[in-house]
ChimeraX commands (.cxc) that place a marker at each C-alpha (Angstrom):
marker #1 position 104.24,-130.86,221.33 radius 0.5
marker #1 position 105.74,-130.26,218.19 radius 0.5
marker #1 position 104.07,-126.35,218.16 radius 0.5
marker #1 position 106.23,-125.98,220.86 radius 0.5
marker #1 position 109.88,-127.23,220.30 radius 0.5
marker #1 position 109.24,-125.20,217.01 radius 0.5
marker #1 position 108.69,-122.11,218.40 radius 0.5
marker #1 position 111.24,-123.11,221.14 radius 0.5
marker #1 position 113.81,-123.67,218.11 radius 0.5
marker #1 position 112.81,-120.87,216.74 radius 0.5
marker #1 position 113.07,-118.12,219.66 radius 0.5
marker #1 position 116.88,-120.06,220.29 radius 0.5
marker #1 position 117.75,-119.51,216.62 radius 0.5
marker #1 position 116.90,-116.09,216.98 radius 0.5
marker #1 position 118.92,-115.39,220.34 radius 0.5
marker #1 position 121.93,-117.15,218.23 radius 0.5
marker #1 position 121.61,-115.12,215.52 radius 0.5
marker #1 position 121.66,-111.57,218.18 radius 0.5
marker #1 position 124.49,-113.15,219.52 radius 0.5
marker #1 position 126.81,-113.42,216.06 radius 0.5
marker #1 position 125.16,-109.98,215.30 radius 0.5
marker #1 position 126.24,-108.34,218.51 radius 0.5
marker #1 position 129.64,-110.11,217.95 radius 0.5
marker #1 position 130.17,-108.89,214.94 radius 0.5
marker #1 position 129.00,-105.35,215.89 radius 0.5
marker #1 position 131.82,-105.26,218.99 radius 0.5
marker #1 position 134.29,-106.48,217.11 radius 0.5
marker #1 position 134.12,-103.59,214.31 radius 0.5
marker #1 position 133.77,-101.33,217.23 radius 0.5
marker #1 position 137.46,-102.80,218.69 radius 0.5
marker #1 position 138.44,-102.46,214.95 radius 0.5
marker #1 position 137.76,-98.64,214.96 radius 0.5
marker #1 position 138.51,-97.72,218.15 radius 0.5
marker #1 position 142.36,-99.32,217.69 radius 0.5
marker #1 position 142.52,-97.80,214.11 radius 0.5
marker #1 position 141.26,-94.27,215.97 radius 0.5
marker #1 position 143.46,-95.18,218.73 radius 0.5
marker #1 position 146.73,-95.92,216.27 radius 0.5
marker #1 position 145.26,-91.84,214.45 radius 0.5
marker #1 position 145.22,-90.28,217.89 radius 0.5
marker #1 position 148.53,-91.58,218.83 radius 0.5
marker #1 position 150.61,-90.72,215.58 radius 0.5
marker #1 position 149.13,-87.05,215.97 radius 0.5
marker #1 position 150.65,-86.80,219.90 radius 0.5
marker #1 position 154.01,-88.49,218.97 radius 0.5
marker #1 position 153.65,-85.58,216.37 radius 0.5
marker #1 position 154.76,-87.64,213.36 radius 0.5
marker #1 position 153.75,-84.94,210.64 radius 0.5
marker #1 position 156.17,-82.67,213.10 radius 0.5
marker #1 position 158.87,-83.67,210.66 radius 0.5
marker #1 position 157.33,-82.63,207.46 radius 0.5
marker #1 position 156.42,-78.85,209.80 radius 0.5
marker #1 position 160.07,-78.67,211.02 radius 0.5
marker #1 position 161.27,-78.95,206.94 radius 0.5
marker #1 position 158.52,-77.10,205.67 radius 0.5
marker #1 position 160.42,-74.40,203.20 radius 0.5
marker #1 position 157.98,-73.34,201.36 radius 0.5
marker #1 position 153.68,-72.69,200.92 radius 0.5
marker #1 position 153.83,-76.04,198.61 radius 0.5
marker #1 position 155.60,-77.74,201.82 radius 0.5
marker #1 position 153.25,-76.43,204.00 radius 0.5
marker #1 position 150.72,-77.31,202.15 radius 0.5
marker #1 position 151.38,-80.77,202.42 radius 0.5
marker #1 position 150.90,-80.39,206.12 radius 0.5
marker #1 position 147.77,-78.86,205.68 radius 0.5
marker #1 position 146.58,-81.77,203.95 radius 0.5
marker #1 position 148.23,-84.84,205.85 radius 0.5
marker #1 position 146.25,-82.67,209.35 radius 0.5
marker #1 position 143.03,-82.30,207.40 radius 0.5
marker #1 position 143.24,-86.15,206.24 radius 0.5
marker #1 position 144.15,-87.09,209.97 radius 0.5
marker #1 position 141.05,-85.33,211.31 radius 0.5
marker #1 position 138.99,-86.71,208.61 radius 0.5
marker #1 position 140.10,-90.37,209.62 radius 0.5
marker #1 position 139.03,-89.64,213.42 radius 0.5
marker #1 position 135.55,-88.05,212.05 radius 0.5
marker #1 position 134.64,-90.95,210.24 radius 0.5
marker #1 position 136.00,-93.35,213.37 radius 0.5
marker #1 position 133.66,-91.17,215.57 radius 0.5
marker #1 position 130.79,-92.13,213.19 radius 0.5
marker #1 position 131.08,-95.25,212.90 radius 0.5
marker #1 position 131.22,-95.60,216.04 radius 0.5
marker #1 position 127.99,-93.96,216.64 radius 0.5
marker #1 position 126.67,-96.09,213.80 radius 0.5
marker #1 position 127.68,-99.00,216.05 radius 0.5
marker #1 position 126.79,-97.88,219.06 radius 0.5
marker #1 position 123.10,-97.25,217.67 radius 0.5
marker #1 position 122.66,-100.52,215.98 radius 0.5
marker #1 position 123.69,-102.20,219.82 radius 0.5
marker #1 position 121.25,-100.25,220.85 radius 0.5
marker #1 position 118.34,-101.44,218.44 radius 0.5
marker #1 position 119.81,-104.97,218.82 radius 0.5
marker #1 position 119.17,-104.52,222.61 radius 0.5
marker #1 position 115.37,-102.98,221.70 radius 0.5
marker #1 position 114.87,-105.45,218.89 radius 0.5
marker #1 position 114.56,-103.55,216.06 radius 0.5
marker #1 position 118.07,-104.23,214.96 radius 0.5
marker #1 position 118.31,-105.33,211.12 radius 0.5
marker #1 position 115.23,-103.90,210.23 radius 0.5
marker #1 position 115.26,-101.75,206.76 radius 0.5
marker #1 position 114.17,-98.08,208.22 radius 0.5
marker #1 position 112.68,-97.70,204.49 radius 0.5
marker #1 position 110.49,-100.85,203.93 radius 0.5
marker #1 position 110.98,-102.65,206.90 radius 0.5
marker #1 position 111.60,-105.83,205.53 radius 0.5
marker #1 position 114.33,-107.96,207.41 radius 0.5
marker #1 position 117.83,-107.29,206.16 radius 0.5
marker #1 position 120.01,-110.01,205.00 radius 0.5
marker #1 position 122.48,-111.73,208.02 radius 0.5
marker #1 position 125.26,-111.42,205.05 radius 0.5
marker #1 position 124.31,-107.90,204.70 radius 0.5
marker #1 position 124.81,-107.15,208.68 radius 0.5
marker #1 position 128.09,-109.14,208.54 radius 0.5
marker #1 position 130.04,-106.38,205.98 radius 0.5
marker #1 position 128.13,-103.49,207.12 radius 0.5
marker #1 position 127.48,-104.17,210.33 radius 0.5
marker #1 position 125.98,-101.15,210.94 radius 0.5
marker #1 position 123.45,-100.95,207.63 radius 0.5
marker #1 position 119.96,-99.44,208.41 radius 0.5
marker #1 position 118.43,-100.47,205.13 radius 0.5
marker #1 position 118.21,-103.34,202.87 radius 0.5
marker #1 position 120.00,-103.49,199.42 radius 0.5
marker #1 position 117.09,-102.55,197.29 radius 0.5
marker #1 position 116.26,-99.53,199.30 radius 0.5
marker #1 position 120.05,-98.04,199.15 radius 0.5
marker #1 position 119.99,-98.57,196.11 radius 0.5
marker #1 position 117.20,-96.86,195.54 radius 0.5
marker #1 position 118.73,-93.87,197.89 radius 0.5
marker #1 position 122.05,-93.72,195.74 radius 0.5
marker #1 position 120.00,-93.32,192.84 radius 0.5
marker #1 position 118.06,-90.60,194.04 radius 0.5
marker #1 position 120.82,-89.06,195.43 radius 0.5
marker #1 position 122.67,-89.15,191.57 radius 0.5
marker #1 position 119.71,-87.69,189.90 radius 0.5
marker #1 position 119.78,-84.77,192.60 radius 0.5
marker #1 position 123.54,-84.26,191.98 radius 0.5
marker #1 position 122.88,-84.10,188.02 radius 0.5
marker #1 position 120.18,-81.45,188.95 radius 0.5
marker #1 position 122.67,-79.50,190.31 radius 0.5
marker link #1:1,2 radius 0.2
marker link #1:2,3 radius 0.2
marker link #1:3,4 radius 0.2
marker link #1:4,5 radius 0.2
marker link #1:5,6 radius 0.2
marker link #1:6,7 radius 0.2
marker link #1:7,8 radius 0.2
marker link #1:8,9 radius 0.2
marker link #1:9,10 radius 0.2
marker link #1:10,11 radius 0.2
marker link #1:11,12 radius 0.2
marker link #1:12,13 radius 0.2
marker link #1:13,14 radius 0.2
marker link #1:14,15 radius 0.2
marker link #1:15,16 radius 0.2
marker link #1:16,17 radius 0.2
marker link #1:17,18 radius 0.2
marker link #1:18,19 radius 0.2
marker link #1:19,20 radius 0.2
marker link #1:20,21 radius 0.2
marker link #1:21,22 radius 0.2
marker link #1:22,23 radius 0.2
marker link #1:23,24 radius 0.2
marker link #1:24,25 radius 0.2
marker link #1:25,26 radius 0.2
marker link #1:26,27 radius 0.2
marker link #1:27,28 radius 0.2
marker link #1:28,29 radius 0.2
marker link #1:29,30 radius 0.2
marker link #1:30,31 radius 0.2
marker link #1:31,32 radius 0.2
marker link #1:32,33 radius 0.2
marker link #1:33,34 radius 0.2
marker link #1:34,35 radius 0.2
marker link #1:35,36 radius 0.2
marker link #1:36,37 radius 0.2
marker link #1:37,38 radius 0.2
marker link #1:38,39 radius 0.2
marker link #1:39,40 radius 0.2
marker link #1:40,41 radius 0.2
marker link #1:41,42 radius 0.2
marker link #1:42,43 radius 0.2
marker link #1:43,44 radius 0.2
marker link #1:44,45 radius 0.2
marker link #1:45,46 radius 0.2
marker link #1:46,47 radius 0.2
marker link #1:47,48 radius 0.2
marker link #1:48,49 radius 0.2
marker link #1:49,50 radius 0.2
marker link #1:50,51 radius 0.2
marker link #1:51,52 radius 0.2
marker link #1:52,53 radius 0.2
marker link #1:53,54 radius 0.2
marker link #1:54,55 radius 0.2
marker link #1:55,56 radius 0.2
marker link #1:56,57 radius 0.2
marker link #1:57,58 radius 0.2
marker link #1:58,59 radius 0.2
marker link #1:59,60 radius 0.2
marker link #1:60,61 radius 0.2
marker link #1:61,62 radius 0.2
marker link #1:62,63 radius 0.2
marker link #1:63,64 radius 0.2
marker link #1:64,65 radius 0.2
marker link #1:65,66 radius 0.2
marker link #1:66,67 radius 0.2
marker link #1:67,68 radius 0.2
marker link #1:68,69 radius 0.2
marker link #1:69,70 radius 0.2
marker link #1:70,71 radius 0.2
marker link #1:71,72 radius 0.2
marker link #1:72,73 radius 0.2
marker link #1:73,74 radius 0.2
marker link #1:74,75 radius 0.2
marker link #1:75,76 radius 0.2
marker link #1:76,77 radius 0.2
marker link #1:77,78 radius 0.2
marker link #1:78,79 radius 0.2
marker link #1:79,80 radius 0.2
marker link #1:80,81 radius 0.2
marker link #1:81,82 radius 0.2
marker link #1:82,83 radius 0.2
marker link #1:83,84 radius 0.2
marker link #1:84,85 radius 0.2
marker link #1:85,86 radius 0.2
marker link #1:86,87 radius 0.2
marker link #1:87,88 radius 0.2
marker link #1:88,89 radius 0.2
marker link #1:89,90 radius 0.2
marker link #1:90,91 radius 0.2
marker link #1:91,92 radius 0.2
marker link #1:92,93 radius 0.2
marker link #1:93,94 radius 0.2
marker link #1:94,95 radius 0.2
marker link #1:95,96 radius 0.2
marker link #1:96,97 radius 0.2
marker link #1:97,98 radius 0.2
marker link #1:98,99 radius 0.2
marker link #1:99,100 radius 0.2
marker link #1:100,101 radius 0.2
marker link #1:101,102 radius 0.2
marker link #1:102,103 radius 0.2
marker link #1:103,104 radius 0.2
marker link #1:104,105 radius 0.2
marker link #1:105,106 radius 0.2
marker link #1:106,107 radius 0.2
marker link #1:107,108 radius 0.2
marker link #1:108,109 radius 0.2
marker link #1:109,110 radius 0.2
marker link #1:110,111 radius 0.2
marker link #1:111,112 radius 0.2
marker link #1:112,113 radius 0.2
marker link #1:113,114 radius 0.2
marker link #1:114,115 radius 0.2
marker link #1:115,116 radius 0.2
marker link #1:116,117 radius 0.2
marker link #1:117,118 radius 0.2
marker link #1:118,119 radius 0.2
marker link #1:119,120 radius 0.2
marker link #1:120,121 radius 0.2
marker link #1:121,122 radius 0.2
marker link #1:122,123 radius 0.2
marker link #1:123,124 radius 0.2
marker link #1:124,125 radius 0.2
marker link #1:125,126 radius 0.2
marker link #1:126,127 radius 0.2
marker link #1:127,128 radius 0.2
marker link #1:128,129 radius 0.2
marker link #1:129,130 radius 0.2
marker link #1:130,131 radius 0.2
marker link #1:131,132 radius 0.2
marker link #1:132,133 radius 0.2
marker link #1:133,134 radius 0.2
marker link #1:134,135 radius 0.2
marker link #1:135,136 radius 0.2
marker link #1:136,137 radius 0.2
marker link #1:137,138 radius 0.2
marker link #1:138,139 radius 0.2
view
């Protein structure tokens, strides 16, 4: 009897903890669709049409050219976190969410709660940054 309340208690704590998870992952996905929402909206109210509609000069218009290319940078990396989120719903739903793609070991619940959307465990990013320095120095 006790085999099975355990595994009972076990399969529950595991449908809790998909719950937080997927709570956690639709809530940064509200977060980043407002703050892409809030982007979207300054560039159709045309709030850099100011600084255009002043611009004198090639240093003024520069600064255009940069506040536009930050703007669209902003909604790029919205867009992909979104599809970060959107792909770690989807492994939630499969079961293969917070799984480290390198080792597979189990990542940490306090891992998935600041990046909701992380696909590998601490050591292994780690282990990616590095890799990715030494091939910077190479270059």
């Amino acid at each position: 009897m006790a085999r099975k309340k355990s595994k009972k208690d076990k399969i529950e704590k595991e449908e809790e903890r998909k719950e937080r998870l997927r709570r956690i992952l639709l809530a940064k996905r509200q977060e980043v669709l407002k703050e892409a929402k809030e982007e979207i909206g300054k560039f159709i109210r045309g709030e850099n049409k100011e600084i255009v509609e002043t611009a004198l000069d090639d240093g003024d218009w520069s600064i255009v050219d940069v506040a536009e290319d930050l703007n669209l940078r902003k909604l790029t990396l919205h867009k992909q976190t979104l599809n970060k989120i959107d792909e770690a719903l989807r492994k939630l739903d499969e079961g293969s969410y917070g799984i480290c793609e390198d080792c597979g070991a189990e990542i940490p619940e306090e891992r998935l709660k600041v990046i909701p959307f992380a696909i590998y465990c601490v050591d292994c990013m780690e282990a990616r940054e590095k890799l990715e320095e030494i091939e910077k120095e190479e270059w």
